[in-house]
C-alpha positions in Angstrom: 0.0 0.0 0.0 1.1 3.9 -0.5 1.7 5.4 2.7 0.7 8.8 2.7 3.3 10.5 4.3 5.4 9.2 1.5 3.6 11.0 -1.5 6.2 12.6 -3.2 4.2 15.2 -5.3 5.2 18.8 -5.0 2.7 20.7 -6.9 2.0 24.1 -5.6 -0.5 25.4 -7.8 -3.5 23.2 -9.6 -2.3 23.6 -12.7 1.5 22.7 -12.4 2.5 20.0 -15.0 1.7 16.4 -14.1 4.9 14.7 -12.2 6.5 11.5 -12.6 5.5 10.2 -9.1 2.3 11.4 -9.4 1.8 9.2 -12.6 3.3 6.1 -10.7 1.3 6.7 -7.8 -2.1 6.6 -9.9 -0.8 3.4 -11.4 -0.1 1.7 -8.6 -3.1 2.4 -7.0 -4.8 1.0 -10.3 -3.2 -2.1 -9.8 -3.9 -2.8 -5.9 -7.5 -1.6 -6.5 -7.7 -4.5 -9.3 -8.5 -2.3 -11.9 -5.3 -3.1 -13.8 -3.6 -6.4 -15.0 -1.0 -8.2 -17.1 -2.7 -7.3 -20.3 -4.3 -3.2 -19.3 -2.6 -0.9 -21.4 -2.8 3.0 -20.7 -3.8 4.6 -24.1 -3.8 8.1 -22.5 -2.6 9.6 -19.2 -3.0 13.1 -18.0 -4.0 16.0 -15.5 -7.5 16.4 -14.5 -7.9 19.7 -14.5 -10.2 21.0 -11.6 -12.8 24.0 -13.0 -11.8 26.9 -14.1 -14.0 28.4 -10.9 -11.6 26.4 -8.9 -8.8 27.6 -10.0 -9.2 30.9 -10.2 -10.1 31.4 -6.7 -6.6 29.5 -5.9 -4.4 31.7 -3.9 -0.6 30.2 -2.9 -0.7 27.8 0.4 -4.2 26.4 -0.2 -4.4 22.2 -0.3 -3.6 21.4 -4.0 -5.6 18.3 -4.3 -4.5 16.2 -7.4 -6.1 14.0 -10.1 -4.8 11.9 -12.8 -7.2 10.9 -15.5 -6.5 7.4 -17.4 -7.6 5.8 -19.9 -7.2 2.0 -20.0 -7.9 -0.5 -22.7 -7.2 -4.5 -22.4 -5.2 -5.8 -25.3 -6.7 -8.9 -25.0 -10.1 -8.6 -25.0 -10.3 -4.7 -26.2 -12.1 -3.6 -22.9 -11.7 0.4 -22.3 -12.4 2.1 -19.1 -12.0 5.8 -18.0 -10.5 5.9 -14.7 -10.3 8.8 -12.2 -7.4 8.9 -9.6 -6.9 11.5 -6.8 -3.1 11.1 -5.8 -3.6 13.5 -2.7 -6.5 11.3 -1.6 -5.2 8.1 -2.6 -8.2 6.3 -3.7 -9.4 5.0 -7.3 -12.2 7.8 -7.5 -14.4 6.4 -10.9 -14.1 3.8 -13.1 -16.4 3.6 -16.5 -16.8 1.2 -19.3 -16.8 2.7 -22.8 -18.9 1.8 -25.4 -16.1 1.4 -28.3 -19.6 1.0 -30.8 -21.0 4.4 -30.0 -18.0 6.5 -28.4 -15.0 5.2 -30.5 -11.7 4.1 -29.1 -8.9 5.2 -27.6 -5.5 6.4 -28.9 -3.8 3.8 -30.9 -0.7 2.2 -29.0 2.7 2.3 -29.4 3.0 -1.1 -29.1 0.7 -1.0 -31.8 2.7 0.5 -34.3 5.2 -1.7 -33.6 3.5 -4.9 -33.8 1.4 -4.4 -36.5 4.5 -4.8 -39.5 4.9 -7.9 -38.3 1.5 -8.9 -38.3 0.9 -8.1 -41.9 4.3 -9.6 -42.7 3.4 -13.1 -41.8 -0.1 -12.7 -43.6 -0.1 -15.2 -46.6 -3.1 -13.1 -48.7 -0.4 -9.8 -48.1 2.7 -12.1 -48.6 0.9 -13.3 -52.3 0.3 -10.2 -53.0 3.6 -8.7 -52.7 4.3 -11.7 -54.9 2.5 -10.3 -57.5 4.5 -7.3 -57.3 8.0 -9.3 -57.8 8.8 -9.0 -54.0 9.5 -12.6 -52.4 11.2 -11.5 -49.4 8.1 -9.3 -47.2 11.2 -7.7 -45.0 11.5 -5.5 -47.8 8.5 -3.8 -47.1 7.7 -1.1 -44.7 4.1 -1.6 -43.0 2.2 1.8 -42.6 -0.4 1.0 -40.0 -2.5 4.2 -40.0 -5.7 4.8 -38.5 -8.9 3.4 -39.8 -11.7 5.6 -39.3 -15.4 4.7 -39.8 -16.9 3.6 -43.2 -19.8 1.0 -42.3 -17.3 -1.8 -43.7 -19.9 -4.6 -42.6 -18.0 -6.6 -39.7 -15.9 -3.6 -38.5 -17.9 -2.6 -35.7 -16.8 -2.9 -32.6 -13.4 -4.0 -33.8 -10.4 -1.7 -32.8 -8.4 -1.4 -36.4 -6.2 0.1 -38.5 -5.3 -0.3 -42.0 -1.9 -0.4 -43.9 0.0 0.4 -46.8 3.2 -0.9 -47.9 6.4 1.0 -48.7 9.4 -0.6 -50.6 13.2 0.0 -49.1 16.0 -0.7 -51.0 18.1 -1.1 -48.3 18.2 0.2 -44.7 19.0 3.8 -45.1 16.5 4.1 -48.1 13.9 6.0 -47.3 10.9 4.1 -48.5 8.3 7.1 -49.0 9.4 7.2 -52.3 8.7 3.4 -53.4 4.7 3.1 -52.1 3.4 -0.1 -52.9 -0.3 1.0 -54.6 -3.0 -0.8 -55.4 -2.8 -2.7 -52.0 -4.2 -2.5 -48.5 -4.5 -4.9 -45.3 -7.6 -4.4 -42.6 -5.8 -5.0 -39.3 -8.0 -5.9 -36.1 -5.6 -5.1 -33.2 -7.7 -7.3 -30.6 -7.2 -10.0 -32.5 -3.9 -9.6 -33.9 -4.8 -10.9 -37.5 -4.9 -9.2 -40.8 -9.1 -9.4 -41.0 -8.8 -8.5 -45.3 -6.5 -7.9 -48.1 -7.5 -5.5 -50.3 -5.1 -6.3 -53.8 -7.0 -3.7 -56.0 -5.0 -2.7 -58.8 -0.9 -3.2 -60.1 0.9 0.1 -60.2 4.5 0.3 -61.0 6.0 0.7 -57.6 8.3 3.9 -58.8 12.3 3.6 -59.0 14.2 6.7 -57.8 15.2 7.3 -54.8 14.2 10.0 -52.4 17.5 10.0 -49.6 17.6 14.0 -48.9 20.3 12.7 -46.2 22.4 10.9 -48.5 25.5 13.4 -49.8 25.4 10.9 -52.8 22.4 12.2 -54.1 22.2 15.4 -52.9 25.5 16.7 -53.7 28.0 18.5 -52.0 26.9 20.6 -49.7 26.7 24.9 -49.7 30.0 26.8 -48.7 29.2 30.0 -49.2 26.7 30.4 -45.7 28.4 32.5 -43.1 27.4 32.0 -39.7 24.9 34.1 -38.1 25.1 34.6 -34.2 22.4 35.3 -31.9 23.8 36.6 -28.7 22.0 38.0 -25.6 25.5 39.4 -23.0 23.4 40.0 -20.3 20.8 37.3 -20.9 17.0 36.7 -21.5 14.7 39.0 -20.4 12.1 36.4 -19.2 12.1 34.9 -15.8 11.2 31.5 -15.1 9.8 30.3 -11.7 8.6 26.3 -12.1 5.8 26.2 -14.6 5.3 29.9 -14.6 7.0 32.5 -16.9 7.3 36.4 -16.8 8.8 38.4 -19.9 8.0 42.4 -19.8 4.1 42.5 -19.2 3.4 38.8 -20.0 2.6 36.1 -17.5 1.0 32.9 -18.4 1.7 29.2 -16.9 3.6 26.7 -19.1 1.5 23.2 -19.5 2.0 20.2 -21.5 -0.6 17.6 -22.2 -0.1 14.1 -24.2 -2.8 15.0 -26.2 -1.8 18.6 -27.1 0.9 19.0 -26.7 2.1 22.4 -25.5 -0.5 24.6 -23.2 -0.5 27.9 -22.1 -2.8 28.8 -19.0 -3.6 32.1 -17.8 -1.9 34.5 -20.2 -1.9 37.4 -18.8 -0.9 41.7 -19.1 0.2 43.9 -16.6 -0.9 47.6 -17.8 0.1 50.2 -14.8 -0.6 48.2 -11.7 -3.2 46.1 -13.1 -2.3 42.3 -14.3 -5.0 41.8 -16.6 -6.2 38.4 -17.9 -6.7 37.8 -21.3 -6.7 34.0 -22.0 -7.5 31.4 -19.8 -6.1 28.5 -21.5 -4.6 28.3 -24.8 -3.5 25.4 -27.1 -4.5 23.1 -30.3 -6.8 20.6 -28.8 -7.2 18.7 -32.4 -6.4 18.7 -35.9 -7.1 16.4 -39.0 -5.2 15.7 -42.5 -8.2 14.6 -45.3 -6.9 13.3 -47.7 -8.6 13.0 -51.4 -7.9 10.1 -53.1 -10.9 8.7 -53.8 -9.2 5.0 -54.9 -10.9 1.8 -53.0 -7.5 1.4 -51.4 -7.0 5.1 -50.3 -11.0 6.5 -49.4 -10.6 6.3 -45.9 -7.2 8.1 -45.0 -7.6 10.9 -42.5 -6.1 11.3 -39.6 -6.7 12.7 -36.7 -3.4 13.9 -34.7 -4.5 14.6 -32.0 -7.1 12.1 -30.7 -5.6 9.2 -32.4 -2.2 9.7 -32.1 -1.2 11.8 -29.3 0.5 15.3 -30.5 2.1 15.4 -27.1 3.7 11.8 -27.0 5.1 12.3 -30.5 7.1 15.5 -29.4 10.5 15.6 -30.3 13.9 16.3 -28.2 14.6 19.7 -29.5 18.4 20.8 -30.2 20.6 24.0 -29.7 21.4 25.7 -32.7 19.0 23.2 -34.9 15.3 23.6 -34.2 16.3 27.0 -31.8 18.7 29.3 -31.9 19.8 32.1 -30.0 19.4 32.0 -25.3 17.3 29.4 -24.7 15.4 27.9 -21.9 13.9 24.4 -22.5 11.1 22.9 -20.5 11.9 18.7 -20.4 8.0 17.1 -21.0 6.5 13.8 -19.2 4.0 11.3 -21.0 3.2 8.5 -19.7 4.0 5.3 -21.9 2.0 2.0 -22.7 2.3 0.6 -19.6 1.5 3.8 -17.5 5.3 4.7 -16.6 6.0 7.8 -16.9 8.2 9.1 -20.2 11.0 12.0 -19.8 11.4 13.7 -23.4 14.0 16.1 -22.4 13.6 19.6 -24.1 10.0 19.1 -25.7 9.5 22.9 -25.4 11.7 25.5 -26.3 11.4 29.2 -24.9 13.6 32.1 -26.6 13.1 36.0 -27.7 13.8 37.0 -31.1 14.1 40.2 -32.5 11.0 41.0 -34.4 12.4 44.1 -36.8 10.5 47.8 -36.2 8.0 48.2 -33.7 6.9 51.5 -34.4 8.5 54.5 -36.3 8.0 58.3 -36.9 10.0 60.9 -38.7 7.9 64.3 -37.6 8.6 66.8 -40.6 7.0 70.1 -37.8 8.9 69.0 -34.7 11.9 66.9 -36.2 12.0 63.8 -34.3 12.8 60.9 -35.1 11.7 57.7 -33.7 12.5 54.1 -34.3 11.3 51.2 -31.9 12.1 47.7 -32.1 9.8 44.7 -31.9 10.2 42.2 -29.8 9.1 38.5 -29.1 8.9 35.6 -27.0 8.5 32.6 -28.5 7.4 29.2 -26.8 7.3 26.5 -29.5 7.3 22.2 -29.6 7.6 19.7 -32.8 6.3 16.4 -33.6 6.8 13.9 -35.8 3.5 11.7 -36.9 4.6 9.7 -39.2 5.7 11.5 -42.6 4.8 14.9 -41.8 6.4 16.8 -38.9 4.6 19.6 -37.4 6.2 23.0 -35.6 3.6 24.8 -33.5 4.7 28.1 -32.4 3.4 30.9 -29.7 3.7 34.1 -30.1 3.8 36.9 -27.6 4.4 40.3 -29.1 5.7 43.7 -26.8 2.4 45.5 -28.1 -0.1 42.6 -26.3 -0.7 40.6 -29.2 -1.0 36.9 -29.3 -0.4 34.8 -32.3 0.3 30.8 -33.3 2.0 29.6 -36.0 2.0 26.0 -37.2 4.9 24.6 -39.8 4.3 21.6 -41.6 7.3 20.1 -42.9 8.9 16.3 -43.7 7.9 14.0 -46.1 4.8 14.1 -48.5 2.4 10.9 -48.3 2.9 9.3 -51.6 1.4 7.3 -54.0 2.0 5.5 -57.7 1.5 8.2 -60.3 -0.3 7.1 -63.2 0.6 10.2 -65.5 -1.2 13.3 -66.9 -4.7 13.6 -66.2 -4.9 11.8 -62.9 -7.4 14.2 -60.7 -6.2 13.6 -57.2 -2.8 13.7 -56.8 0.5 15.7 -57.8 3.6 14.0 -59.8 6.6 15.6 -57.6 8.9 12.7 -59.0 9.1 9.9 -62.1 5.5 7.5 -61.2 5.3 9.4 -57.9 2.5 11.1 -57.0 1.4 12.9 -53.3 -2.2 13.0 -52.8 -4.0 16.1 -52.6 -5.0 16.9 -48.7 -5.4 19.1 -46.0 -3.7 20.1 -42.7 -6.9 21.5 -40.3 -6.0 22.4 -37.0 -8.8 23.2 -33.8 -7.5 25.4 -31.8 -8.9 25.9 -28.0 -9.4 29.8 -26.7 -11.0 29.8 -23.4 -10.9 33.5 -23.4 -10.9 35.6 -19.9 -10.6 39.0 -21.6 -10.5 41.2 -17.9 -12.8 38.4 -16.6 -15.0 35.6 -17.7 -17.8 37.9 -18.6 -17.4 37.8 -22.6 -19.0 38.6 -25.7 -18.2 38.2 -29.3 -18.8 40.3 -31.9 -18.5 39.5 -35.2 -16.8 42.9 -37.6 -16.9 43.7 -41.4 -16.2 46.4 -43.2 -19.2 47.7 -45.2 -18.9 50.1 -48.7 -21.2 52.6 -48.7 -22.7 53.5 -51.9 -22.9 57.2 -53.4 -25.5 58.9 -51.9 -26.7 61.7 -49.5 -24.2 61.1 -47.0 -21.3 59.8 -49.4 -21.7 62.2 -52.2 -18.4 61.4 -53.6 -18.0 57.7 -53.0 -15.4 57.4 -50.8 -17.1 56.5 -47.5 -16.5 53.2 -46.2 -17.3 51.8 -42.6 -18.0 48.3 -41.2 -21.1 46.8 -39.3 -20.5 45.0 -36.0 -23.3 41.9 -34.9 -23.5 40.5 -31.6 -23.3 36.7 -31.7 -26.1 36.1 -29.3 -26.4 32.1 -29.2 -24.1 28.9 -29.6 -25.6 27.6 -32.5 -26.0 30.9 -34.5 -22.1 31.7 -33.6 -20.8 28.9 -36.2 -19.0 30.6 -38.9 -16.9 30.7 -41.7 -14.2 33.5 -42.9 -14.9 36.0 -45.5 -11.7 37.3 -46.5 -13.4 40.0 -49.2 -14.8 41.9 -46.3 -12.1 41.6 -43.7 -14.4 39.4 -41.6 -12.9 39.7 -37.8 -14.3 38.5 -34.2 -13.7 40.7 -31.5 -14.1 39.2 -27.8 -15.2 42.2 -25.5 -16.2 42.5 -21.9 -19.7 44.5 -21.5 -18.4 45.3 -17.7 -15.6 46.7 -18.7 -14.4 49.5 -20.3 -11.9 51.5 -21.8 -11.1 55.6 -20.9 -13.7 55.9 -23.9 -16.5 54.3 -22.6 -16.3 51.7 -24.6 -15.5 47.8 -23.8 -12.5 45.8 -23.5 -11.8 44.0 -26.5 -9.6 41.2 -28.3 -9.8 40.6 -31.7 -9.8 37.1 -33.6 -8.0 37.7 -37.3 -8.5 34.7 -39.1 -6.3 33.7 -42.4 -9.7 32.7 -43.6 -8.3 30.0 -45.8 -10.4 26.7 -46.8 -12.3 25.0 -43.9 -12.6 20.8 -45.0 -13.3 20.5 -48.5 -14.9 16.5 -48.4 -18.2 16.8 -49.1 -20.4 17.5 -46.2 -22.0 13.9 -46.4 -18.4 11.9 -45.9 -17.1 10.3 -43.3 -14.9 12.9 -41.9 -17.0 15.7 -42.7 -19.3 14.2 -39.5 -16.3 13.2 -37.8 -14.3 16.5 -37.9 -17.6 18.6 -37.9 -15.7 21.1 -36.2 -13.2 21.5 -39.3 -16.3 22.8 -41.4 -16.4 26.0 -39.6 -14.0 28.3 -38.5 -15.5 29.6 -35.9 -17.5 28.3 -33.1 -18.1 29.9 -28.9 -19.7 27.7 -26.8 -20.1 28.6 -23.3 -17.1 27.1 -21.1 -18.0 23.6 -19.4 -14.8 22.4 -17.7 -15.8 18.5 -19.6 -15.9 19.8 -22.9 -12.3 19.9 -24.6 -12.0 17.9 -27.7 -13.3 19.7 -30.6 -13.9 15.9 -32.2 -15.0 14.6 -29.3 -13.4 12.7 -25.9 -12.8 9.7 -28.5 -12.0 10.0 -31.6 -10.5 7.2 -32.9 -13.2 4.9 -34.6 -15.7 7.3 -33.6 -18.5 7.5 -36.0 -19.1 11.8 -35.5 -21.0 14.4 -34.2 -19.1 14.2 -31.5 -17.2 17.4 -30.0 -18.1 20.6 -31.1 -21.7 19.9 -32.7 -23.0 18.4 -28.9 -21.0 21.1 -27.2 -23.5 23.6 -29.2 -26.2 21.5 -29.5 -27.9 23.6 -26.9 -27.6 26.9 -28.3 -27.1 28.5 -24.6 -26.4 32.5 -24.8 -22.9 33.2 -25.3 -23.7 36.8 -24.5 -21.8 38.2 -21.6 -20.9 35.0 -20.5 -17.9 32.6 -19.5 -17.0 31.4 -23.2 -15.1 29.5 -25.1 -13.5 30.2 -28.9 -13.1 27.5 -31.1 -11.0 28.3 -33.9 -10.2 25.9 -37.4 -7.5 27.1 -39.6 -5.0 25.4 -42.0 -3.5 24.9 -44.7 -4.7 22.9 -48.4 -1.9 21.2 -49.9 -1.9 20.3 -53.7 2.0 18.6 -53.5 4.9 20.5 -55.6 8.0 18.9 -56.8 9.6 21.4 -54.4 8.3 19.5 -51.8 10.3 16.3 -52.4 12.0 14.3 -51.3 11.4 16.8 -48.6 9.0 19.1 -47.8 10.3 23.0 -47.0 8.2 24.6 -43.9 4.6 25.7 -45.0 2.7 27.7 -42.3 -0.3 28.6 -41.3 -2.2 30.3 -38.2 -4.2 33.2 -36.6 -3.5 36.1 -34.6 -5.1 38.3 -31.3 -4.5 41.7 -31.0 -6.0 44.0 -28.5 -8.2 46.3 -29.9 -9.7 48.7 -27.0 -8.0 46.6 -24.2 -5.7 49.7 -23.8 -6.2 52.9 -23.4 -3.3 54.1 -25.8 -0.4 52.4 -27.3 1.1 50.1 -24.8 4.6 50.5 -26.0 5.1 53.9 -25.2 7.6 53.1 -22.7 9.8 50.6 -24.9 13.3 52.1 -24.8 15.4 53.2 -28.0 18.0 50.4 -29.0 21.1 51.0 -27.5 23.4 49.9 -30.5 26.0 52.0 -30.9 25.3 52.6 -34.3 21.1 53.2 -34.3 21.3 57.2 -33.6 17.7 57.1 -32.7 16.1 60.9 -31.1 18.2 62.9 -33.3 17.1 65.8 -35.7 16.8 64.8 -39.0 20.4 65.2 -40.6 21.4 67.1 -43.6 20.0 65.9 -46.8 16.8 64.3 -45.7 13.8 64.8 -46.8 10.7 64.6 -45.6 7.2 64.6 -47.5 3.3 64.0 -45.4 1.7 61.3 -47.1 
């Protein structure tokens, strides 16, 4: 038994990161309570976080009770169950079975990856039809096990699965992305660990040429003509780092780290005078989804779901100095729980640095003379994955003027397929007989927004032309028209870049010097939400990808924009039962829910690999402040920047 004197967790505030011993202490007391066994594996392992109402009325020295949420599924018999554990209390506090049939299933496994080549290997339908293809030896291939999502395939239901596609390598150090195997897919049931169908559709010249970016051989020699570039900070960083909670000029905000999401952000906050202001509660990308749209009967059902299926946070990567960050860095190490409920160190999973953002503001005055520059400034806290081919950088911004943006990079390896040759509708030819199917990268990003309190409203902005008339004689009045949102279900909406379509998030009880309220404002890129057609598959299972806007009001349960779980899930889950009520979102605790991404029709510059693409939004304070908050920012001190002189001979000056 645990002794409770001999709890070694040392959380101080609710929301500091989930320990190590706090994960083995929930395990054990799993196993003594017999809720565990030889065959339990833990699909997913994290922080229950108590209520936002809870939290917020924390102050430092109250009891910081502790809970550890697990999700448990039997390997052999494919039993789930939720678990709750309080690790202050020490008891087992709720165990649930889950319908697999009308919830869906957990994360897929590790183990799962793993084992699943060789299941597929030994699988005599697969093994003839590599035969058929001129491969005898099946340790040539490379078995993609990828998720299988839900397509009424009659005896699937129920069954926890994933389906595969086959890769050719050379050799070991060939990278087999370029050699797909088309034509040919296996129906994997995990439970039972047997290939349940072979799908042998079609024979398609398995393409030639490599695709080794690594390999000097191929690539050539490399550049010589890159000097160095150096980014030094003598004196150091200007953020401050106490546990889980950082301080950098006016920001403050708790660093998180879930192995679902990934990177968090909790409590972002201001400080304007003697005022820390809140702005957003929690921040982070709670799902996101890659459709792809190859319509063939071996590649209709790939899409996959990142987050829910695959973990963002467990796939983080070990980031290092002067490779993916550069400059003073402080890394925060991350802990995941593995298979077996143990927890996981990945050391520097989140990288923290400033970066000098080029002018802030600027002003040469042609009445007074001066001469103003100001630089810009910002603090970036950023993580990267790998899921399979595509890795993914996801990047927070926090800017010396209060805004708040996130960038996502997509890089790595395109998916590929066999390239039949002009006219083929659904894919790109980036090399000889190799095509990259056409897709999407859709992420759901998570707001829970406390702009100066949770009393919130949004309203949605767009500029307006104003015909000739009385009171625009000439034509050349514009304006824009701002609509309160007033209900869940009539805040679902989609970007209109052609008139500038913002969402501001104001507070009605609080204003600004002008009377007016406290705002944020929501830019969107406004680029395409899911482009399947709205009766598919994923179009009910990443509902919340067909919008790029949603507020529901905040419920502490209700995180997963595609539901608690997602793999296997059939849809409507998430987003479309969050809103299903249509509660007023008018002045009330709320929660942004914001799809954005990226539609990728493959170039040849994107192989063998794929240069960063990005995508994201931004938040900018509009009204929040009273003037410019920047005011204050002092001129750079380089020795060469002559910044509050007169304006020397030879300028000149023109008003524009």
């Amino acid at each position: 038994m645990i002794d409770q004197a001999t709890i070694p967790t040392t959380a101080k505030h609710p929301l500091d990161r989930l320990q190590p011993e706090e994960m083995r202490t929930a395990r054990k007391l799993l196993h003594e309570e017999g809720v565990t066994g030889p065959s339990t594996r833990f699909a997913y392992v994290a922080l229950d976080e108590p209520p936002k109402a809870e939290v917020l009325a924390f102050t430092d020295g109250d009891p910081v009770p502790r809970r550890v949420k697990a999700l448990l599924v039997d390997v052999d018999t494919g039993r789930v169950t939720e678990t709750l554990v309080s690790v202050t209390e020490l008891s087992v506090e709720s165990v649930r079975e889950v319908d697999v049939v009308a919830e869906g299933q957990p994360p897929i496994l590790g183990e799962e990856f793993e084992g699943v080549g060789e299941l597929v290997a030994a699988d005599e339908q697969w093994k003839a039809a590599l035969a058929r293809r001129g491969i005898t030896d099946p340790a040539q291939v490379c078995a993609c096990p990828l998720s299988a999502g839900v397509f009424d395939i009659p005896g699937e239901e129920g069954r926890r699965m994933m389906r595969v596609l086959g890769f050719l390598q050379h050799r070991p150090e060939d990278h087999p992305w370029a050699h797909p195997i088309d034509g040919l897919v296996a129906y994997v049931d995990l439970i039972e660990r047997k290939v349940v169908e072979v799908i042998d559709h079609s024979l398609a010249p398995i393409p030639a040429e490599e695709g080794n970016f690594d390999d000097p051989r191929q690539i050539g020699p490399a550049r010589t003509d890159l000097r160095p570039i150096e980014i030094t900070q003598p004196e150091g960083p200007s953020f401050h780092v106490s546990g889980d909670v950082v301080t950098w000029h006016n920001w403050t905000f708790r660093v998180g780290f879930d192995a679902r999401e990934g990177l968090v952000l909790h409590q972002i906050s201001y400080r304007d005078g003697d005022r820390q202001r809140p702005i957003v509660y929690r921040a982070s990308v709670a799902e996101m989804v890659v459709p792809y749209g190859d319509p063939s009967p071996v590649r209709f059902w790939q899409n996959y779901f990142d987050a829910g299926e695959y973990l963002l946070g467990k796939q983080a990567n070990s980031l290092q100095l002067g490779c993916d960050c550069l400059g003073e860095i402080h890394y925060f190490d991350a802990v995941v729980a593995d298979d077996h409920g143990a927890p996981l160190t990945i050391d520097n999973a989140i990288c923290m640095h400033e970066e000098d953002y080029g002018v802030l503001w600027k002003h040469t005055d042609i009445f007074t003379g001066s001469r103003q520059t100001r630089r810009q400034r910002r603090l970036v806290i950023s993580f990267f994955v790998t899921v399979g081919n595509y890795d993914y950088g996801f990047y927070w911004y926090l800017y010396l003027d209060g805004t708040i943006e996130l960038e996502c990079k997509a890089t790595g390896i395109v998916f590929t397929s066999a390239h039949p040759g002009s006219g083929h509708r659904w894919a790109s030819e980036v090399a000889p007989g190799l095509g990259a199917p056409f897709h999407q990268h859709l992420f759901g990003a998570r707001l829970d927004m406390m702009v100066d309190g949770v009393t919130n409203a949004v309203d949605e902005v767009e500029v307006r032309q104003v015909p000739v008339g009385e009171e625009n004689p000439y034509g050349n009045g514009f304006t824009y028209t701002a609509i309160r949102l007033p209900s869940e279900a009539q805040a679902g909406r989609v970007a209109d870049n052609s008139v500038a379509r913002s969402w501001h998030v104001t507070n009605p009880e609080v204003t600004n010097r002008l009377g007016r309220p406290v705002g944020y404002v929501l830019y969107p890129e406004g680029q395409p939400t899911l482009l399947a057609d709205e009766g598919s598959s994923v179009a009910r299972r990443a509902a919340f990808a067909t919008k790029h806007l949603w507020v529901s009001r905040y419920q502490a349960d209700q995180r997963w924009p595609a539901g608690e779980h997602v793999n296997q899930n059939a849809g409507g889950a998430g987003l479309p039962e969050y809103t299903a009520a249509d509660r007023s979102i008018d002045g009330v605790d709320l929660v942004l829910w914001h799809t954005f991404g990226m539609t990728h029709f493959p170039r040849t510059e994107d192989w063998p690999i794929m240069p960063v693409d990005y995508c994201g939004f931004t938040l900018k304070p509009c009204g929040f402040f009273d003037h410019n908050p920047t005011l204050d920012v002092p001129a750079a001190t380089a020795s060469h920047c002559a910044d509050g002189m007169a304006p020397g001979d030879g300028d000149t000056v023109v008003a524009s």
